[in-house]
N, C-alpha and C positions, 0 to 999 in steps of 0.2 A: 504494500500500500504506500502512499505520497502522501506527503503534506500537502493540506491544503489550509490557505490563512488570507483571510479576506474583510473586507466590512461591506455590507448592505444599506442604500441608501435608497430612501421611499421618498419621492417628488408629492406634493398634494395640492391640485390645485382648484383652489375656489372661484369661482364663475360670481359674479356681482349683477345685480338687475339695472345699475344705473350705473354708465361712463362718470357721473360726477360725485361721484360718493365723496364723503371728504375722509382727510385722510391718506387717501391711496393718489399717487404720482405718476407720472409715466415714465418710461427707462429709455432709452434711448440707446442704451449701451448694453453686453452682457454683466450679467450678477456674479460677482468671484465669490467662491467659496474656498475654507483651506484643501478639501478636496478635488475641486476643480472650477469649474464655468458652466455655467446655463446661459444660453442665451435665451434673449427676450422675445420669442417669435410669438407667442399670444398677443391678445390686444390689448389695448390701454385699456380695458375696463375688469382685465382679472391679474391677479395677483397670487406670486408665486409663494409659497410659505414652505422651506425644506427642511425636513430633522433627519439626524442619521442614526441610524443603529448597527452597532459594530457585533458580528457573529465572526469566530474562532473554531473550526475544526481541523484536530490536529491529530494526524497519526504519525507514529514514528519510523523510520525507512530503517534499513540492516545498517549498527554503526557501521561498517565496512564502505558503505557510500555516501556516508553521509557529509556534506559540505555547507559553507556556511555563505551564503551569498545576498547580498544588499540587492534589491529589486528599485530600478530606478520607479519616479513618481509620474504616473500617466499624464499623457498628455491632453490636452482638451479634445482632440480629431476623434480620442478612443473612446469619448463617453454619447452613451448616447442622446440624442435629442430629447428635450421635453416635448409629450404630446397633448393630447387633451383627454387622455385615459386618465382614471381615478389615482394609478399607481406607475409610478416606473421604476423599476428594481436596476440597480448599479453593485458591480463586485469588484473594489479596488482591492489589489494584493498588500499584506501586511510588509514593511517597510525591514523589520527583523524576524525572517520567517524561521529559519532554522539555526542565528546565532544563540536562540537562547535555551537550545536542544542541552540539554543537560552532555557531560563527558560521559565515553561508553565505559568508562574505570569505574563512574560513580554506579551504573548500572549492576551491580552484584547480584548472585541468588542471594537465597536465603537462608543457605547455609555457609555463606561467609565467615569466615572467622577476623574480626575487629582485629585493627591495626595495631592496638596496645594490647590485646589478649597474645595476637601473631607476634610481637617484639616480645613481650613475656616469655614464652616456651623456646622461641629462636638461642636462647642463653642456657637451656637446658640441653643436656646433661651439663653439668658441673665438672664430675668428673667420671670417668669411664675407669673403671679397674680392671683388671686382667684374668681369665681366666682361671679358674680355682684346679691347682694339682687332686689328677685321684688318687684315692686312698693307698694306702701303702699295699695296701694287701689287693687291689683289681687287678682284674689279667694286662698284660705287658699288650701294646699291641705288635709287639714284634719279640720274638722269644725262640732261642737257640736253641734250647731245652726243652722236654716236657715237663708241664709244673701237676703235680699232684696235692688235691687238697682234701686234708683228713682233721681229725683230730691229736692236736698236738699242742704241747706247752710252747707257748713262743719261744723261749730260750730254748728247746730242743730242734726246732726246725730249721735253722740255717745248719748245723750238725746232720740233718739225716737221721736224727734219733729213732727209733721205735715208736710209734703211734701207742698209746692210752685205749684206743679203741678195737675189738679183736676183727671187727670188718674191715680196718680201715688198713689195719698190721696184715690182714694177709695178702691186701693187692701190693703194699707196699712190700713183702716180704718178695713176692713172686719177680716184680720188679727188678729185686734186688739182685736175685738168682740167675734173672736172665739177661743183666749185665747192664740195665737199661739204665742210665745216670737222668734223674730227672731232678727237677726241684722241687721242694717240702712245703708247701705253702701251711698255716693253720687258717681252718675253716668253720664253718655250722652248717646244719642242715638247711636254713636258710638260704644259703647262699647256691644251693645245687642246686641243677637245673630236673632231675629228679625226687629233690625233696632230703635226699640221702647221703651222706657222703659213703666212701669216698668219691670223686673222679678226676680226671684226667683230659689234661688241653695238652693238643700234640704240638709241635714245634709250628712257629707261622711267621712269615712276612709280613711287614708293616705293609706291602701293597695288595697282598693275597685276600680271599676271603675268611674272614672270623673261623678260628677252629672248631671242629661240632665238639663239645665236650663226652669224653668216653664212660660210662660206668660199664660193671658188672662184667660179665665173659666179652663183652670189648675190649675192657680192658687187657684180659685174658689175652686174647687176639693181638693186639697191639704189641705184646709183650714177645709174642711166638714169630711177627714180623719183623721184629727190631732186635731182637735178641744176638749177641756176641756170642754166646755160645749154646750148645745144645742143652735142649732139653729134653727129659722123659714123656714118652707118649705111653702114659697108662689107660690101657683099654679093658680093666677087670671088670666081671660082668657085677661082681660086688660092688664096685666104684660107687653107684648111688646107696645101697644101705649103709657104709661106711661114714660116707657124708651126713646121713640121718643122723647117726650116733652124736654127731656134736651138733646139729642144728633142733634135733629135737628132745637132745639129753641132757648134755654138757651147757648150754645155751641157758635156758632157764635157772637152773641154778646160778650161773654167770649174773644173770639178771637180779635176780634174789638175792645175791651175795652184795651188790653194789647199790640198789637200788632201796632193798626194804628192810635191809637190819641195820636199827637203830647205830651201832658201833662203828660203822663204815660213813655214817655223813660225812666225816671232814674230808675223808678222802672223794667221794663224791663231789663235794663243795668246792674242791680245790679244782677237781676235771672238767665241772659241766656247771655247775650255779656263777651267776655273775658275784659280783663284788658288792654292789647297792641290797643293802639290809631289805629296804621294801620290796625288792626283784625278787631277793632271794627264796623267799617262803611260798608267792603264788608256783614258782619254777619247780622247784623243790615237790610241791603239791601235784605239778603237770604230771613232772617225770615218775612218780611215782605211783600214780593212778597209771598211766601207760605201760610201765613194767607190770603192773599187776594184770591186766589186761593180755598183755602179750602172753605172760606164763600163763595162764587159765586157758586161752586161745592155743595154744600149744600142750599142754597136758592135756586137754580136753578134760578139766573139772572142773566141779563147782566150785571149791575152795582151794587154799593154796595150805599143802605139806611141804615143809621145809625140811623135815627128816626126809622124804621120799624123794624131794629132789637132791638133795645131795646121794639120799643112796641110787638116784639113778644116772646121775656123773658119774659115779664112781665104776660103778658097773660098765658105762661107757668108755670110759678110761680105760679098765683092764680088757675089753676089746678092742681096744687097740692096741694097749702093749703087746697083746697077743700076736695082733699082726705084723707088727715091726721085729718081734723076735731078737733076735742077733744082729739083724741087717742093720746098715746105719743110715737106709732111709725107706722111706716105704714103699710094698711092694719090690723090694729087692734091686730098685732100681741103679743105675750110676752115680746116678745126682740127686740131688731134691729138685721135686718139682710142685706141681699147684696144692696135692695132695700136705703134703709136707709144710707149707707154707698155712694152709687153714689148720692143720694139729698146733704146727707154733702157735699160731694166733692164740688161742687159749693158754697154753699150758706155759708160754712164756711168760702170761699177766696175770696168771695163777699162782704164781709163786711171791712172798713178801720183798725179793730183790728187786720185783722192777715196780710193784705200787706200795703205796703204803697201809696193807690191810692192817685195821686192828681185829677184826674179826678172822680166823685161821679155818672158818667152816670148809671156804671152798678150797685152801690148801690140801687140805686134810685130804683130799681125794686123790692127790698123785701118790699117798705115803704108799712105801713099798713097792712104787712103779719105776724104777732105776731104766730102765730102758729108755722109756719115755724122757727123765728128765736129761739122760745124757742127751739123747733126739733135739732138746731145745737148747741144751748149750752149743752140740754142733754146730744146729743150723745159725745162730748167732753169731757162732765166729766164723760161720762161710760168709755171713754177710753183714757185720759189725765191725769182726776182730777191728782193723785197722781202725776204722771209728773210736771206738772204743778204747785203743790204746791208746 
């Protein structure tokens, strides 16, 4: 749409019944107005009376064309004659049509933001700080090594020490065996990506993709891939009731021993409760409704005997010293392998040298088992000794 800016002017003229009225003059000449000229073509006995009335309609054009231009003042040739009609309509153009079109800057939405609110936030930030380092303990993103995360006192894990935990002790034992040098990280169940520790991030480049973290016969696998030297491939057809005997004998008791007799809290306290007083008692309460759970779920009874579980470690126990016999690993084989590495897992943190039991229930269960206990010093100096010394 255009501008349009104009004023309208309405001529009126009255007709008189007598040339001598008085009053009224004759003209001789045209009548100036500051709009223009009329001339005087009627007769000396009517008289001309003119008012103006000024109309303004304005639309605004795209600022992009908009210009600002002085219209000169019409000339008399361009208006037109008075006649002897009741009305003569005239449309002079406005003198400032488009200079006083507002700037298209002033034109904002309405979501603008004010000039002094925009100089306000232009000074924000203040100050920008850097990046926050992660924790000591997140995975590297580029790592030489495989880093294996278990349960472990922080001052034992740059050492390589033995894990506190007998799931955690026997991938870390097998590891050990099959020559695979990784690094000890300490962890929680928290922090795994299946709820559980142990596992296992294999070696990665800072360009490569995120390593898949390993648990359970993964690990196994990983181990049997990377390995420095051989291992035992035991294929006994006993192989799984063997393994029952400590997951569904030796285990509960384990549990029992650590978790629900009164005389073992500090040692508990020390492995697995935080430091903070108020932490400590709901955690304390967790773990100990969990173990109870666990043994009931596994003995498959209604209540827990604590004579029956220790007499059924024990039991379990002497079937396996039975197996081992004379040989100095199991099933007869050259080396230690996975088998060997889950029997340490217990009967190494069974003994008062590596925790600190005040309670001797579940010691009690290797007495008279010399097979076995030498089985846990060997395999310890196959994969300590130097540590250790």
């Amino acid at each position: 749409m255009s501008r349009v800016d104009g004023m309208v002017f309405a001529r009126l003229q009255v007709r008189t019944p007598s040339p001598k009225a008085p009053g009224f003059g004759r003209h001789s000449g045209p009548r100036s107005t500051p709009h223009g000229s009329f001339s005087n073509a009627s007769s000396p006995s009517s008289v001309g009376i003119a008012f103006g009335i000024g109309i303004c309609i304005t639309s605004h054009p795209p600022p992009a064309r908009l210009t600002a231009r002085r219209h000169p003042p019409p000339s008399s040739r361009e208006l037109p004659k008075a006649t002897g009609s009741l009305f003569s309509v005239l449309v002079v153009p406005s003198l400032s049509m488009a200079a006083a079109a507002p700037p298209a800057a002033s034109r904002r939405g309405w979501f603008a933001v004010p000039a002094p609110v925009r100089g306000l936030f232009d000074i924000f930030p203040l100050r920008v700080y850097g990046p926050e380092a992660l924790p000591l303990r997140s995975p590297a993103a580029s790592r030489a090594r495989p880093t294996l995360y278990v349960f472990i006192a922080d001052d034992d894990a740059p050492h390589g020490l033995p894990s506190f935990n007998p799931s955690c002790l026997k991938w870390q034992t097998l590891l050990r065996i099959a020559g695979v040098d990784v690094d000890i990280v300490p962890s929680n169940n928290h922090a795994s990506p299946s709820g559980a520790l142990p596992f296992l991030l294999p070696p990665s480049l800072a360009s490569s993709r995120p390593s898949v973290p390993l648990t359970g016969e993964k690990i196994h696998k990983y181990a049997l891939e990377h390995t420095s030297r051989e291992l035992p491939d035991i294929s006994s057809p006993r192989l799984e009731a063997y393994q029952a005997l400590l997951t569904q004998n030796i285990r509960p008791a384990w549990l029992h021993a650590l978790y629900l007799i009164p005389a073992n809290v500090p040692l508990l306290t020390s492995l697995y409760l935080p430091t903070s007083i108020l932490l400590r008692a709901p955690i304390h309460h967790t773990l100990h409704a969990a173990a109870t759970s666990e043994i009931l779920k596994t003995t498959r009874s209604a209540h827990i005997s604590p004579p029956q579980l220790y007499a059924d470690a024990a039991a379990a126990l002497r079937s396996l010293s039975a197996i081992l016999a004379d040989d100095e690993w199991f099933f007869g084989s050259f080396g230690p392998g996975l088998f060997d590495a889950d029997v340490f897992a217990y009967t190494y943190l069974m003994l008062d040298d590596a925790l600190a039991w005040q309670d001797s229930s579940l010691a009690g269960c290797l007495d008279g088992l010399h097979n076995l206990r030498r089985h846990r010093q060997r395999l310890y100096d196959h994969c300590w000794g130097q540590t250790a010394k």
